[in-house]
C-alpha positions in Angstrom: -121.2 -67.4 120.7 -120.3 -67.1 117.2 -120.2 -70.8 115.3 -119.6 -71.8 112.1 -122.9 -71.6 111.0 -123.2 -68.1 110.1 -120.6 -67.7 108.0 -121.4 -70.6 106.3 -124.7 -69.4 105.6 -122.8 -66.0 104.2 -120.3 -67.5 102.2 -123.5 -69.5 100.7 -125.4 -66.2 100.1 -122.3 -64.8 98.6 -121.6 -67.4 96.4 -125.5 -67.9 95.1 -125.8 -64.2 94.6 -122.8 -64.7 92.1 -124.9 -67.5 90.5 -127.1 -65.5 90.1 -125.6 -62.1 88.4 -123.8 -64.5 86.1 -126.6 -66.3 84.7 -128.3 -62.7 84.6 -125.1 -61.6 82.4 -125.3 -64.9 80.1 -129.3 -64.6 79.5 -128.8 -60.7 78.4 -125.8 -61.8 75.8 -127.8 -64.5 74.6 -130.9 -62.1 74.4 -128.7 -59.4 72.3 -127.0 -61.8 70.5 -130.3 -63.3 69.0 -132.1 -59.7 68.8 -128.9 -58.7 66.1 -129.0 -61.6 64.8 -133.0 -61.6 64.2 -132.7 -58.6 62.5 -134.2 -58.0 58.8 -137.2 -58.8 56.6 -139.1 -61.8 57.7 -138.8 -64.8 55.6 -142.4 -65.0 54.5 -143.5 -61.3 54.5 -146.7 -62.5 52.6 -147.5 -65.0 54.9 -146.9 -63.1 57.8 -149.3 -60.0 56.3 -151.7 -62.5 55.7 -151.6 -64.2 59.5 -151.6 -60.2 61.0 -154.8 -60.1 58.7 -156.1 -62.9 59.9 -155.5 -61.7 63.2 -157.2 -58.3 62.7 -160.5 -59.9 61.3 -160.8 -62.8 64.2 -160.7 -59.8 66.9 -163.5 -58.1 64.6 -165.4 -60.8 64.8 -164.8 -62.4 68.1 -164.0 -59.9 70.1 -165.7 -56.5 71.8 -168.6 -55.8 69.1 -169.9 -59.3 69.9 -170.0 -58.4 73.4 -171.3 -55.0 73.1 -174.1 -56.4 71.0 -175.4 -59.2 74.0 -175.3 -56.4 75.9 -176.9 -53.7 73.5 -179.4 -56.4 72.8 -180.5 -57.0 76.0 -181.9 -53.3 76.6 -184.5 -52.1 74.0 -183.3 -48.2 74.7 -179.6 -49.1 73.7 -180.8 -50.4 70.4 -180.4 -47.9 67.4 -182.9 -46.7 65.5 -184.3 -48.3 62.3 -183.0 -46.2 59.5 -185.4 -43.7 58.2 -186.0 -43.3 53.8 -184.5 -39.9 52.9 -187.2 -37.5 51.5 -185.7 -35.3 48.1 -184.1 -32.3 48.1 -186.7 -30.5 46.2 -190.2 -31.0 45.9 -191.8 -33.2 43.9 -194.4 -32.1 41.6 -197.4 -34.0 41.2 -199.4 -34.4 37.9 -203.0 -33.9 39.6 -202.0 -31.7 42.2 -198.4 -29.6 41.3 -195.2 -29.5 43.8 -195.3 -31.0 46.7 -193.4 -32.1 50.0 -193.6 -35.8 50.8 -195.3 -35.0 54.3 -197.7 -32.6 52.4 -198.5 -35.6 50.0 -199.1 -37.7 53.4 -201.3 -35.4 54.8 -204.4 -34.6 51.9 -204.9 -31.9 50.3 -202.8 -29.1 50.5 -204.2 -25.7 51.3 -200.9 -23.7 50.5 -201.2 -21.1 48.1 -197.6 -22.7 46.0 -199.5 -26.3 47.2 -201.5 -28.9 45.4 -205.2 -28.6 45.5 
């Protein structure tokens, strides 16, 4: 029971599967021919630093810190900590009282032997 319908449909699967590899071969040449031919500085190396730039500073801005921050905002124990002042290396010496540590100033007089007071 064999018709000529199935090899039709072979010799059309044959024939479409050539189609195919050939247009496969033609888009790779075409590919490599404009990849060698693309080769080189830019014409605009300025202008293209400039857009890359540009590019870099819109993801910055646009991107994941504003995200993380509606998020970050959201939940008071994500927040970071306001900055604290530093406090000197050395102590600081008083006119009334002598050398002192900020804290120690803070806190009254001093009952420290090296202290104020």
């Amino acid at each position: 029971m064999q018709g000529s319908l199935p090899g039709s449909l072979i010799t059309a699967g044959w024939i479409l599967t050539l189609v195919a590899a050939l247009s496969t071969l033609i888009a790779v040449a075409a590919l490599l021919g404009a990849a060698i031919r693309g080769r080189g500085t830019p014409a605009y190396p300025a202008r293209l630093e400039q857009a890359r730039l540009d590019w870099q500073q819109a993801l910055l801005e646009r991107s994941v810190p504003p995200h993380l921050g509606r998020r970050v905002g959201g939940d008071p124990a994500l927040r970071p900590a306001p900055p604290t002042p530093p406090f000197p290396a050395t102590p600081t010496t008083d006119s009334k009282s002598g050398p002192c540590s900020p804290a120690c100033r803070r806190a009254g007089p001093c009952d420290r032997a090296d202290g104020p007071g």
